[in-house]
C-alpha positions, 0 to 999 in steps of 0.5 A, a space after each residue: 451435526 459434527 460437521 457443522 460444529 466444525 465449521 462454526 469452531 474453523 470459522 472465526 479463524 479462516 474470519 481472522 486469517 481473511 483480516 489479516 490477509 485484508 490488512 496486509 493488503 491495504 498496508 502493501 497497497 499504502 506502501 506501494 501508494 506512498 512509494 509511488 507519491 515520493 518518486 513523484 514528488 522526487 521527479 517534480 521536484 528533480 524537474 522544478 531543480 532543472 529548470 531552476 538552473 536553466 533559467 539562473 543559466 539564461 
């Protein structure tokens, strides 16, 4: 019984510490995703730049 009544008293914490975990997670995975999206688009962009002036150099 006493058992039980620590469980039930632990668990809205551990539920609490598991959204935090989850949240942090979905934040570092948008973070890494949108790190990702700018390097991308900084290549694409570095690459439209060069063959922007290859084609001004022919």
């Amino acid at each position: 019984m006493i058992f039980l009544f620590c469980v039930l008293e632990f668990l809205p914490l551990t539920l609490l510490n598991i959204k935090k975990i989850l949240i942090q997670l979905y934040m570092s995975f948008i973070g890494i995703y949108s790190i990702r999206n700018t390097v991308y688009e900084y290549t694409v962009y570095e690459h439209q730049e060069c063959h922007g002036i290859q084609k001004i150099k022919n």
